[in-house]
Structure formats: C-alpha cells, structure tokens
C-alpha positions as CSV (number, residue, x, y, z in Angstrom):
1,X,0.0,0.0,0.0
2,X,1.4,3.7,-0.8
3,X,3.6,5.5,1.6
4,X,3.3,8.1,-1.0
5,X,6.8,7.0,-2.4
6,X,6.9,5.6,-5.7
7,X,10.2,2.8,-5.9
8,X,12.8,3.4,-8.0
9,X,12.1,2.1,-11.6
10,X,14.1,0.2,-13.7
11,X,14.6,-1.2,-17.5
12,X,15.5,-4.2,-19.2
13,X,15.4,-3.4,-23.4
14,X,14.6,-0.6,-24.8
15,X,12.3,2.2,-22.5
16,X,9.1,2.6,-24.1
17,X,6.8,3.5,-20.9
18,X,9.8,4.2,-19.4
19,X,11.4,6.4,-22.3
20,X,12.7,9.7,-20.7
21,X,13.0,8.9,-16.9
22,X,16.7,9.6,-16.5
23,X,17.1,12.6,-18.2
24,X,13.5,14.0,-17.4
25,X,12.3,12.2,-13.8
26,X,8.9,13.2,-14.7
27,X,7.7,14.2,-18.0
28,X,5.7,17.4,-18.3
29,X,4.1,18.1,-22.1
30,X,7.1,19.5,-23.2
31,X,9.2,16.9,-22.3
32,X,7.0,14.3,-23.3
33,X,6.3,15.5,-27.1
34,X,10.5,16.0,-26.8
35,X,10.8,12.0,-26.0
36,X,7.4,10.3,-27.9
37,X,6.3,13.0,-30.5
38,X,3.1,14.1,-31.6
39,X,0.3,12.2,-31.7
40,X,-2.7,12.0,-34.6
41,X,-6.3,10.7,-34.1
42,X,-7.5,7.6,-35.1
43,X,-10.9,6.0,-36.5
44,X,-12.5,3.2,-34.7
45,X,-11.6,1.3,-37.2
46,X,-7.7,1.7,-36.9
47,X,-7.9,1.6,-33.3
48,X,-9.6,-1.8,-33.6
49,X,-7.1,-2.9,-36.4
50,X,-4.0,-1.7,-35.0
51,X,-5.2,-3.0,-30.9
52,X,-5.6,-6.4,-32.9
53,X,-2.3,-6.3,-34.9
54,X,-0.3,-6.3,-31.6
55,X,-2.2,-7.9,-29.8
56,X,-2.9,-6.0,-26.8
57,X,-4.1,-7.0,-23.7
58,X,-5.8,-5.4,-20.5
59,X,-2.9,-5.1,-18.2
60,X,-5.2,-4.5,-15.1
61,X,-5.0,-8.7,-14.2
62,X,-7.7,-10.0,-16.5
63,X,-5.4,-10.0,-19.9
64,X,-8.8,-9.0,-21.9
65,X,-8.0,-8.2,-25.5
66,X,-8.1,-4.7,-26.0
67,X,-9.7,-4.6,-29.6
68,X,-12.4,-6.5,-28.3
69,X,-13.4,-4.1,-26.1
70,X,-13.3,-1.2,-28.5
71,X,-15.3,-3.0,-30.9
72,X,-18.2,-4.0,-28.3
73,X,-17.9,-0.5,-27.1
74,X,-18.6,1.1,-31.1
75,X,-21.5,-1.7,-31.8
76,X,-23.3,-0.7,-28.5
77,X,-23.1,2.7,-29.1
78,X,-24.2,2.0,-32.6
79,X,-27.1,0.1,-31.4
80,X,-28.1,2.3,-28.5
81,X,-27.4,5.5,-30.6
82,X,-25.6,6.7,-27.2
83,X,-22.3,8.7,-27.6
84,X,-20.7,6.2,-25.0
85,X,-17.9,7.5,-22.3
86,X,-13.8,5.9,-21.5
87,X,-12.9,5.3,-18.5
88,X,-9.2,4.9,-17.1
89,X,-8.6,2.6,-14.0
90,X,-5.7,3.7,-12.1
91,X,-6.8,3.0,-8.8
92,X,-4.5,0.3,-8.3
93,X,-6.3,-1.0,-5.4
94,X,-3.8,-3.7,-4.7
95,X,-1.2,-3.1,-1.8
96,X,1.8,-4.2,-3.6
97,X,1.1,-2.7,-6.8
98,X,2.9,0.5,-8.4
99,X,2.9,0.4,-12.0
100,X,-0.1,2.3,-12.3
101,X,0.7,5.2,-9.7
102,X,4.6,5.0,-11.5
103,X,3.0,6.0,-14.4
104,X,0.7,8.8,-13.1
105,X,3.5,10.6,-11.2
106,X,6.3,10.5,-13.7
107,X,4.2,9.7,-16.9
108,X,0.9,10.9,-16.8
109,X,0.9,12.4,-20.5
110,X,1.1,8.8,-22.0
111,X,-2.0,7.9,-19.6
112,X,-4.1,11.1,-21.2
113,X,-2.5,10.1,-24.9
114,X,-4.4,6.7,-25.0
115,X,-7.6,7.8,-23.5
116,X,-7.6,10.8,-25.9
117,X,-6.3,8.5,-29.0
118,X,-9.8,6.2,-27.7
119,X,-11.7,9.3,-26.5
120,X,-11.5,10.6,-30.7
121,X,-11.9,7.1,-32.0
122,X,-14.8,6.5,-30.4
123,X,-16.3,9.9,-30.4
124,X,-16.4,9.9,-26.9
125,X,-19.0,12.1,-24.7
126,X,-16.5,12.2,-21.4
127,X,-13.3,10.8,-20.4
128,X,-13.5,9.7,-16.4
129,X,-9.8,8.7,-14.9
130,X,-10.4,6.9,-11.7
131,X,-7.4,7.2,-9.1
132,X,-7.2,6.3,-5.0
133,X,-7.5,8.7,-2.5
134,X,-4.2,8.1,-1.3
135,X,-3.5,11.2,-3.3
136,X,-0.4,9.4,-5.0
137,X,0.0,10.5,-8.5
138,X,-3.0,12.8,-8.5
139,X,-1.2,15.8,-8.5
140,X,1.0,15.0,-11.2
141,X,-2.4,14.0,-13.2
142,X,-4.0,17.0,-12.5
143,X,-1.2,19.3,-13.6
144,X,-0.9,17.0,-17.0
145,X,-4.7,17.8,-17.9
146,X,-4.0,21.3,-17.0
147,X,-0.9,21.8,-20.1
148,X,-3.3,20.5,-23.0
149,X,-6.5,20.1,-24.4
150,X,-8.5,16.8,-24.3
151,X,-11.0,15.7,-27.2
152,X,-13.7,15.4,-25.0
153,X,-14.4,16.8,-21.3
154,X,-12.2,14.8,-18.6
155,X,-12.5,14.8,-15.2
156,X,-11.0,12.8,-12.6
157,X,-12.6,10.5,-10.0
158,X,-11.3,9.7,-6.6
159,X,-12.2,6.5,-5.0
160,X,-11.7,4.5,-1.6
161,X,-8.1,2.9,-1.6
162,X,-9.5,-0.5,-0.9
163,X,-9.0,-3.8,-2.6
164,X,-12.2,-4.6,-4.0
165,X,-13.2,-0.4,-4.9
166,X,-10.8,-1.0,-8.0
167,X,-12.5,-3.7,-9.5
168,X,-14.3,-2.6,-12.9
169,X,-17.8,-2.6,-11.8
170,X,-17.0,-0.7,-8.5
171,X,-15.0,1.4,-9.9
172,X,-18.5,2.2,-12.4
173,X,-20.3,2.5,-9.0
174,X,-18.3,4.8,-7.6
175,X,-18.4,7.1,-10.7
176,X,-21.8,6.9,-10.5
177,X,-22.3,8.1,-7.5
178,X,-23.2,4.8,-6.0
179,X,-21.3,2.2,-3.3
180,X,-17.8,1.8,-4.4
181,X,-18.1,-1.9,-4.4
182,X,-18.9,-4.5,-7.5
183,X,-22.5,-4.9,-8.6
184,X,-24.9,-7.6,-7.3
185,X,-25.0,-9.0,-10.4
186,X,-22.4,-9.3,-13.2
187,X,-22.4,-6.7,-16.0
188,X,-20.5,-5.3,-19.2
189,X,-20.1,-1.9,-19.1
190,X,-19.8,-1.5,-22.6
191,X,-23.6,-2.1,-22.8
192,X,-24.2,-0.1,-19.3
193,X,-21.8,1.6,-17.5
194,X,-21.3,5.2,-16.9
195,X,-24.4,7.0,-16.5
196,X,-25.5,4.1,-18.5
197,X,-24.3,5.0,-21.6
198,X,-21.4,2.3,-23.5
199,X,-17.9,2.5,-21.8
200,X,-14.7,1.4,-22.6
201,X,-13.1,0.8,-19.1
202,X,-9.3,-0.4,-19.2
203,X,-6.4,-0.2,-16.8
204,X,-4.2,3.0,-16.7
205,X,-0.8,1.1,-18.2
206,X,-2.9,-0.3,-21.3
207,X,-3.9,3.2,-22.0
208,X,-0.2,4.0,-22.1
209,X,0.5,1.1,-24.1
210,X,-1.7,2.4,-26.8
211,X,-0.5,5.2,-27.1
212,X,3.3,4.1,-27.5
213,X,1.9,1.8,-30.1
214,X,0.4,4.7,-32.1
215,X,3.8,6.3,-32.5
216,X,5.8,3.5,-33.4
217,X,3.4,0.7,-35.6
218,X,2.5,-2.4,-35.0
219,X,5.6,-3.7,-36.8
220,X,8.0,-1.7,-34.7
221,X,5.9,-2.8,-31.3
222,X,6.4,-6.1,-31.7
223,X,9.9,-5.8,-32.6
224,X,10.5,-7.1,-29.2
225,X,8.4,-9.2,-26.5
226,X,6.9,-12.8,-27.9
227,X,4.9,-13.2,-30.8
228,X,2.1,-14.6,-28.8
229,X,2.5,-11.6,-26.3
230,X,4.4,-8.7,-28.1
231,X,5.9,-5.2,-26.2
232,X,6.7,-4.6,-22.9
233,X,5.2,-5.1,-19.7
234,X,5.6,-3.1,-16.2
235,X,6.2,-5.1,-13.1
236,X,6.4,-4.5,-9.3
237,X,9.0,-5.8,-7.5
238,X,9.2,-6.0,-3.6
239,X,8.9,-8.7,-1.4
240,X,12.1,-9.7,0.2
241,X,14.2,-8.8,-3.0
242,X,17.2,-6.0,-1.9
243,X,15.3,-3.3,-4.4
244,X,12.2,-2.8,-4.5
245,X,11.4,-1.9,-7.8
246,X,8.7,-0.5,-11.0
247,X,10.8,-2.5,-14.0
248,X,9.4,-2.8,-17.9
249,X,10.9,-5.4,-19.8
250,X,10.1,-7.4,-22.7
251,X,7.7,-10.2,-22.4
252,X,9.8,-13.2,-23.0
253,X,12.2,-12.5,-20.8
254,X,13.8,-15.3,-17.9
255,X,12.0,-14.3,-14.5
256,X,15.4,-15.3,-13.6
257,X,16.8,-12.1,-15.0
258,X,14.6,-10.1,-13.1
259,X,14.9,-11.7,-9.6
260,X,18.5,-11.4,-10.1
261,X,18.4,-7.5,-10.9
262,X,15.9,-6.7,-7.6
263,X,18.8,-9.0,-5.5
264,X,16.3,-11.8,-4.8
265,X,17.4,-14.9,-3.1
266,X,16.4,-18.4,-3.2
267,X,12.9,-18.6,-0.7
268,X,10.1,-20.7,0.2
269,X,8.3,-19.7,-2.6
270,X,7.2,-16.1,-4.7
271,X,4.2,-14.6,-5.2
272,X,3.1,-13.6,-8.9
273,X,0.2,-12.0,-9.7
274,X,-0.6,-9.8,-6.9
275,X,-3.0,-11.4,-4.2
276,X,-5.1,-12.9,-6.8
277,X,-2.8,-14.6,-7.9
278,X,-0.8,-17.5,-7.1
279,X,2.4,-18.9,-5.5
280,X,5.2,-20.7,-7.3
281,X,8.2,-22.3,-6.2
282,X,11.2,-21.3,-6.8
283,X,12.0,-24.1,-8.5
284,X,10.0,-23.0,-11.3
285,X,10.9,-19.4,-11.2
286,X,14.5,-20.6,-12.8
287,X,12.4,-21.7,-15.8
288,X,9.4,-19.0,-16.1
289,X,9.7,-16.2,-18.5
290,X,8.0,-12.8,-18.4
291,X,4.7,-13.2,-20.2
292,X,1.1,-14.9,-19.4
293,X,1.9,-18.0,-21.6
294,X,5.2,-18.3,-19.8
295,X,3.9,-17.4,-16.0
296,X,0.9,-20.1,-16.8
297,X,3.3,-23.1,-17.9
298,X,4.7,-23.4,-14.5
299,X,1.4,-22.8,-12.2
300,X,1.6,-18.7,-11.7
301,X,-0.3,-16.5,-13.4
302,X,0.8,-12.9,-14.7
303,X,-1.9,-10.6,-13.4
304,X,-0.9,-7.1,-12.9
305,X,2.8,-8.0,-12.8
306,X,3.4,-8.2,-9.2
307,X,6.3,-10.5,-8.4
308,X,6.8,-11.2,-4.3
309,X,9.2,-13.1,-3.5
310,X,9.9,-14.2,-0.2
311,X,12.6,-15.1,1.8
312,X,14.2,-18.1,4.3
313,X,13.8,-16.0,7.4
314,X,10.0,-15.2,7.5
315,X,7.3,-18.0,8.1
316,X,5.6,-18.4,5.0
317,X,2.3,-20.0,5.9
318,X,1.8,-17.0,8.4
319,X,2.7,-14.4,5.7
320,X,0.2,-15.9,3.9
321,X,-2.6,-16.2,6.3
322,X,-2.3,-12.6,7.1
323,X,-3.3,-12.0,3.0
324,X,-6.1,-14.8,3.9
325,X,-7.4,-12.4,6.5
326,X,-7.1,-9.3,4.5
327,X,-8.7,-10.2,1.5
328,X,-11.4,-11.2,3.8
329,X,-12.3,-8.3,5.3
330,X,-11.8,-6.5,1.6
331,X,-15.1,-8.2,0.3
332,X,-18.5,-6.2,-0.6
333,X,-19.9,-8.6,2.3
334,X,-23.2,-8.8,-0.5
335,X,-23.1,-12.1,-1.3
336,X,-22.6,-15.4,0.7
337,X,-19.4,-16.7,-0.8
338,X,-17.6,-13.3,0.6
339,X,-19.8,-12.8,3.7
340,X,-19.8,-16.3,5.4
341,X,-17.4,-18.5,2.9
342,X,-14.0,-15.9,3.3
343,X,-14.0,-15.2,6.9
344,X,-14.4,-18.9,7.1
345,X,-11.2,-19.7,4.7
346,X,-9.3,-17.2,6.9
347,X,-10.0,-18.7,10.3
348,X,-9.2,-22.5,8.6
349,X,-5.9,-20.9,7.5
350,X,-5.6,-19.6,10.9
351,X,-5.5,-22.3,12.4
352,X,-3.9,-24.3,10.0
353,X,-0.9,-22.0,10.9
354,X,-1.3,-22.8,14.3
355,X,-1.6,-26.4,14.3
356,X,-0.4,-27.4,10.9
357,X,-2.8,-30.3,11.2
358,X,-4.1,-32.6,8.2
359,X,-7.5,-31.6,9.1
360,X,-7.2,-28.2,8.8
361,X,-5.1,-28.0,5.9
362,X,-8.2,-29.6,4.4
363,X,-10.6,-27.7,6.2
364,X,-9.1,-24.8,4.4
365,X,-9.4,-26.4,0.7
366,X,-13.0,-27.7,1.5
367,X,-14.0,-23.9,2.5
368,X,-11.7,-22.5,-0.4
369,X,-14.0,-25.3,-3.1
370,X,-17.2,-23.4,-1.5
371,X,-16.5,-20.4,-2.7
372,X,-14.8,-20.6,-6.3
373,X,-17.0,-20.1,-9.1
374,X,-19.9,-18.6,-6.6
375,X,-19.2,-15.0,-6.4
376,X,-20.9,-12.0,-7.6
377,X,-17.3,-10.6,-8.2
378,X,-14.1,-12.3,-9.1
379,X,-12.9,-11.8,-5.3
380,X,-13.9,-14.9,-3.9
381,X,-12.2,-16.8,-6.7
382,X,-8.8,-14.4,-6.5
383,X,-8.6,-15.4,-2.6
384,X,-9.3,-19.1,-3.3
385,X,-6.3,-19.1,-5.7
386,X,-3.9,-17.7,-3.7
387,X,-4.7,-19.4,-0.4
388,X,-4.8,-23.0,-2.7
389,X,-1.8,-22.3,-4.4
390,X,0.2,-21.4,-0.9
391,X,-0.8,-24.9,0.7
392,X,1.0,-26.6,-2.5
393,X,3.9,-24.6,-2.5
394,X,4.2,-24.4,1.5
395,X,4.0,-28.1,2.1
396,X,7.0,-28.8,3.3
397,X,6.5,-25.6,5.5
398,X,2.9,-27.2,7.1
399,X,4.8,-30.6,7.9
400,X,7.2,-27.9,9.8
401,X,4.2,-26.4,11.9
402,X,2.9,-30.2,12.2
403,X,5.9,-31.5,14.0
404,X,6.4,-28.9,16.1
405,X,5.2,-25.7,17.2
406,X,5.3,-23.6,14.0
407,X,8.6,-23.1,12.1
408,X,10.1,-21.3,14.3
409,X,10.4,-18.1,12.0
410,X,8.9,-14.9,12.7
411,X,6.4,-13.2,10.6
412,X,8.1,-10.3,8.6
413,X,5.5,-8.8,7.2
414,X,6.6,-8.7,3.6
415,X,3.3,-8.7,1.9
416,X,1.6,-5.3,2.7
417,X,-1.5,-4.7,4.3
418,X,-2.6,-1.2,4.9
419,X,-4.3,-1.9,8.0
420,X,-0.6,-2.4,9.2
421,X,0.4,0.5,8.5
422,X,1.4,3.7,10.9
423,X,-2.1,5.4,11.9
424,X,-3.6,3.4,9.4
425,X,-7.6,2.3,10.1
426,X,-8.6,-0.3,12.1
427,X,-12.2,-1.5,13.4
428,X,-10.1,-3.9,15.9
429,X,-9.8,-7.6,17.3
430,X,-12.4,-9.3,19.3
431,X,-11.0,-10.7,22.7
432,X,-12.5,-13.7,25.2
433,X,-12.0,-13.5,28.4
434,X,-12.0,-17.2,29.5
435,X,-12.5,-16.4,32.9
436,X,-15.9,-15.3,32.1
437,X,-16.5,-17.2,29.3
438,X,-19.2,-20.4,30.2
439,X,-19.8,-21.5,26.5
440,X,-23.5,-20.2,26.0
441,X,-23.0,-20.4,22.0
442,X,-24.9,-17.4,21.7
443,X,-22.4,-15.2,20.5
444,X,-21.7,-18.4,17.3
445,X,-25.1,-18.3,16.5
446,X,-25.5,-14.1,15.8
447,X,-21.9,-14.1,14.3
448,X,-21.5,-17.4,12.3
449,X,-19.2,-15.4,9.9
450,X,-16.6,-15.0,12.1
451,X,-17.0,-17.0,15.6
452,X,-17.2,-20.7,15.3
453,X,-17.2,-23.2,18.6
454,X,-14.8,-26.1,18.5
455,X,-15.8,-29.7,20.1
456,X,-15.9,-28.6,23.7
457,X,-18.8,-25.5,22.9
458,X,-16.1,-22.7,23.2
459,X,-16.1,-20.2,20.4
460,X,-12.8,-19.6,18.4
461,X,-12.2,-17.0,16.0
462,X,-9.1,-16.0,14.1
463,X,-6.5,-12.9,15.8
464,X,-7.1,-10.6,13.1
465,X,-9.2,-7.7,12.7
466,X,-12.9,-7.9,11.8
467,X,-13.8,-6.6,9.0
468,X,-15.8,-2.9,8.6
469,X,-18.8,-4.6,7.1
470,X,-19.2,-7.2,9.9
471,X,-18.2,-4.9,12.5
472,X,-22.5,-4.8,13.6
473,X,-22.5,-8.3,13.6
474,X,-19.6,-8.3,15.9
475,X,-21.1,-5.6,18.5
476,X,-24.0,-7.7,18.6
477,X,-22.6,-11.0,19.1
478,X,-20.6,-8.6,22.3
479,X,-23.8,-8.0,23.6
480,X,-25.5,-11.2,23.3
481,X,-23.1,-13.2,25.3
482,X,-24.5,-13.7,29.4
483,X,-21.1,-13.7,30.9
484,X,-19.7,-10.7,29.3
485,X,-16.9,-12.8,27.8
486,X,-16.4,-11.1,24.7
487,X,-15.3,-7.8,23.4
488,X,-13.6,-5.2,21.2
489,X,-10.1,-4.3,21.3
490,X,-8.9,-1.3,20.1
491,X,-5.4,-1.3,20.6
492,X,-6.6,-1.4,24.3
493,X,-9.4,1.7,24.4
494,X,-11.9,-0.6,24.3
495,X,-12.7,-3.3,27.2
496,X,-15.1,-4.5,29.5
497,X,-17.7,-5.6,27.1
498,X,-17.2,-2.8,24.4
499,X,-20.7,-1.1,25.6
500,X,-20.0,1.8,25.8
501,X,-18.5,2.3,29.2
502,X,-21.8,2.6,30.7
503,X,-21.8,-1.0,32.0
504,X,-19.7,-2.5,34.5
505,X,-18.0,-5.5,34.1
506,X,-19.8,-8.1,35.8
507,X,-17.8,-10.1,38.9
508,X,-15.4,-12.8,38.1
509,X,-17.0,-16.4,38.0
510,X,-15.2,-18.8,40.7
C-alpha cells in the first residue's frame, strides 16, 4: 500500500513506458512531445485494427483483448445511438502494486495520450480517470490535464483505496455516485456503465501502451516481447528482494533475469500476480519467462505483474494467512461466498498455521472449493487461488508447523496490508475472556461469519481484525453473550464488554 513514495524504476530493453526517466524524472508536455512525439487521431476502425495487430491485452490482471473491447464498445453505441464515455482505471487498489501510480506521477501524458487516442476514435462524450485517494499521483495527473486540451471533457474520479473499490464494476459504481463496491450482479459496461451509456473501461498502463503503439506501428511494437505476447510489460518488485522496484521489460524474458536484478534470493516460494494470484516455487521461477503464456506453464499467473518473492527468514504459511485475512475483510460482504465463505477460509488458514494439522489444511481447501466459481465478483475466486496455491507450494512448510510448534520463523510482514500501517484504520480484534466465558454459543449463533465453537462448545475465532462490514455483527454478538466474555479491542481503548462504558463489568466467575 502507498507511503506516498513511488520505488525506484528500472529497464530491461529498450524504455518505451519508461522512455525519458533519467534525463527527465517526470515528463511534463514538453518533455514528453520531446521524447514520444506528436500524436494523430484515429478512426475506430484503426484503433480496432492496430489493438488487434499487436495484440494487446488489459494489463489490469484479466489480460482482456483490448480490440475486443473497442469493438463492443462502437457496436453498442451504434445500437443504443448513445455517444458512449472511457474510462481509465488507475486506482491500483492492490497493496503491492505501483505500476499504475509509477506512471501517473512521472508519466501521466502517456495515460491522457491513450484515452484521448480512444476518446476521438470512439467519439467519446466524457473521459472519467479513476485514481485512489491516497493522493499518490494525483497531483502529477491534474497538472498534466492542465498543459493541454483533451478531445472530449475529462474529469478525474477519486475513490476509496481499498482492494475490491478497483475492480471494474466498482469502480463504475463509484463514478456513478453509488457504493464503491462490485455490482450484485455481473455486467459489461460497454452495454451499461457510466451513467449508462457504453464505456470502454481499461487499466491505466494499457492506456499508455496504446499510445506508444500509435507512434511507433504495429511492426515496430512487436519488434520485441513474444509473438504470442508482443511489447513490454511493467512489473512490481518487492517482497524480500534487496530493491524494491517498478521494471518494464520485454515479455519473453527469464524471470530469472529479473529476480537477479531486484537481488532476490532463493525462498520458500514467490508470489506472482498480486494477491489474486498465485504462489510458485522457486524451482520454477528458474524456468518462467516474463509473459502470461510463460507465468501459466509453471502454475503462476501474470496478473498485474506483481512478483513477491519471499525469503528463508520469515514464516511463510503466516505471511500468507495474514493475505487470507485481508482479502477477507476486503469483500463487498453482499453475497454469501464473501460474507460467510472468506471469513471462514481465513479462520481455517488460521488455524492451520497454528496447528499445521491434516484436518485443517483440508478444512481450508474444503471452504476454499465453497467459494470458487460462486461469487458476484471475481474476489472470492482471487482469494481461493492464492490461499490454494500457498498450501501446494508451502507443504513442506505445514509438515514444519505439524511437527512442532510452528517453524520457528517470525512473521516479517513482507506482503503489505494497509491496515498495518502507521495510523492506518482499524475496526479492531475481538478478545474472550476465559475467565468469564461459560460457552453459552450465543455469540456463534448471531456471528456465524466470524465466531465458530470447537468440540468442547467454546467459540474460536481468528486474531485478526474484523472486517468494517461485519463490525454490527460483531457488537452484537458482544452483547448477546451472558457472561460478558467477549469484546472489542482497540489497541486497548476498548474493554469491559465494548458497551460503551456505561456497564460494568460483571464479577469474576469462581
């Protein structure tokens, strides 16, 4: 999650996204028609055509083919006879993600180039640029749209720096005025989507990537990369590797070669794909190359090009169950795979990093299979993939906390959370006081999502903080329970039965 310092970025190959950095830092207009050029219009048509020639893809995770999306955009509009509205996503909602926010604080004309080279194409009403309110990058974006003239009216959108606000739909939400979280239902928003009206929504780099491919031709774009996957791509680096870097390479190239440049050692396993995506070994790191194809041939998936590697001195089952938790408590809560089936995976994974035991490594698949494919959003699939893909990688690391007490390695914290941050938010941890506590149930039975009882009637629940959208659930499982057992802890300014203070504790049991 930001600190509000973009990493240091990097290059393997030629700089395209990247072109200008060292002798620039960031690119106003001047210096960015100095390095790219000018830039003409295009028709739909040779926005379609030239999308299609090298092969672009959405570089927000989902690898959608660019052209397709024009092209449903122009036949809804057609149909509709609605001047339809594009919309750029560079929220970046994922903690370890910086690509996007690279771009927007020391590239933000290339951003603006593609959504005006789409914005004329498609005869656009409005462009809408979605960022955080983190206020990374923002700046830099506003003082971009104020050096030049846009093709149709653009204004820029600030949304929640959450996980789940930067997901397409929410993201349309948001814009709209409504809840920044994913629709009920699945939708295309180039039938429906701003206001209604057709919209082209991409991510912020694929933007950028049109508009390098404008300048230089399709034959000159795929001069480097793989013919399945021509160009470049941006990746964040962090992780235990030495740097923590923004890097744009070639697809095609040995992940090897990257690892290698950020100082990565040899570790338990790496993360690729942000935390939807999955965990490799590193094993198979040696052999992966840069590119979805290559990323899918040994188990990982590309995704937003987040590569997290980790290292031998930090406990890699409870790195991950900390992700487990977090993605948890980053659901919409509207639908029963996120609501009751997530907190559920997180408190299996819990305690499968307590225990390490057989049952509850398959406690957490069984609850994982209950959720994929069930969603109203992708989320509950991304979080079943990672926290799947962790127990094949971690094995040997779960025999470790079956033997014994745990590995024996700390928790590092390598994978952000920006709950963990300085001053950052927190709703807090419910707390039992077993003293008290007589095993009444009550408090399972109002707050199934969370509190579960194990085989003696007790009620366990995972040491992690409860989510905002189950945080009534949890005051009124707190006030349900006869021996005021439970309550909230906020970093210690709540006790004694969270209720306000106006009650007083009721006498120890003996």
């Amino acid at each position: 999650m930001s600190t509000g310092v973009v990493p240091p970025v990097g290059c393997i190959g030629p700089a395209r996204l990247t072109a200008g950095f060292e002798d620039f830092g960031r690119l106003d207009l001047w210096a960015h028609l100095e390095v790219h050029g000018d830039l003409r219009p295009l028709s739909a048509d040779d926005l379609i055509d030239l999308a299609e020639k090298i092969k672009l893809t959405g570089r927000g995770g989902a690898g959608f083919p660019f052209h397709r999306k024009v092209k449903a955009v122009v036949e809804s509009a057609d149909r509709q006879d609605r001047a339809p509205v594009v919309v750029v996503n560079a929220t970046e909602g994922e903690p370890p993600s910086w690509k996007d926010k690279m771009l927007l604080t020391r590239a933000p004309h290339l951003i603006l180039d593609g959504a005006a080279l789409t914005a004329w194409a498609l005869e656009a009403e409005e462009i809408v640029i979605g960022v955080a309110d983190d206020g990374v990058g923002q700046s830099s974006l506003e003082e971009a749209l104020a050096e030049r003239r846009m093709p149709a009216p653009t204004r820029i959108v600030t949304v929640p720096h959450r996980f789940i606000a930067g997901e397409g739909g929410a993201l349309v939400r948001g814009i709209n005025g409504e809840a920044h979280i994913p629709p009920g239902i699945k939708q295309r928003s180039s039938e429906s989507g701003v206001n209604g009206q057709p919209t082209l929504l991409s991510n912020a780099e694929t933007y950028a990537q049109i508009a390098v491919a404008a300048r230089l031709g399709p034959a000159e774009y795929t001069a480097v990369g793989t013919k399945k996957e021509p160009g470049t791509v941006l990746l964040t680096v962090g992780g235990a590797a030495a740097q923590h870097m923004v890097l744009e390479c070639p697809t095609g190239v040995p992940l090897r070669e990257v690892l290698d440049i950020c100082g990565a050692t040899e570790g338990p396993g790496i993360l690729v794909g942000g935390y939807h995506g999955k965990w490799i070994t590193w094993e198979n790191a040696q052999q992966a190359e840069i590119s979805r194809e290559g990323f899918a041939a040994v188990g990982g998936t590309l995704g937003a090009g987040m590569i997290i590697p980790l290292g031998n001195d930090t406990c890699p089952l409870g790195e991950a169950s900390r992700i487990v938790r977090y993605l948890a408590g980053e659901s919409a809560g509207q639908c029963g795979p996120c609501r009751l089936g997530l907190p559920d995976v997180a408190n299996q994974f819990q305690l499968l990093t307590a225990s390490g035991s057989a049952a509850a490594e398959q406690a957490v698949r069984n609850a994982a299979g209950m959720v994929r494919g069930r969603g109203a959003c992708s989320h509950p699939d991304g979080t079943s993939r990672f926290a799947i893909t962790a127990l094949e990688v971690f094995a040997e690391d779960i025999k470790r906390h079956r033997l014994g007490e745990g590995c024996g390695k700390p928790v590092k914290k390598l994978l952000p959370i920006p709950n963990e941050l300085p001053g950052g938010p927190s709703i807090g941890k419910l707390k039992l006081d077993w003293a008290r506590c007589d095993g009444h149930g009550l408090c399972a039975e109002v707050f199934p999502e969370l509190i579960k009882l194990d085989g003696n009637g007790y009620p366990t629940f995972p040491d992690a903080p409860v989510p905002i959208w189950l945080e009534q659930n949890a005051r009124k499982a707190i006030l349900v329970c006869p021996a005021l057992a439970l309550h909230l802890d906020k970093g210690g300014s709540e006790r004694g039965g969270d209720r306000g203070g106006k009650q007083k504790p009721a006498p120890r049991r003996r």
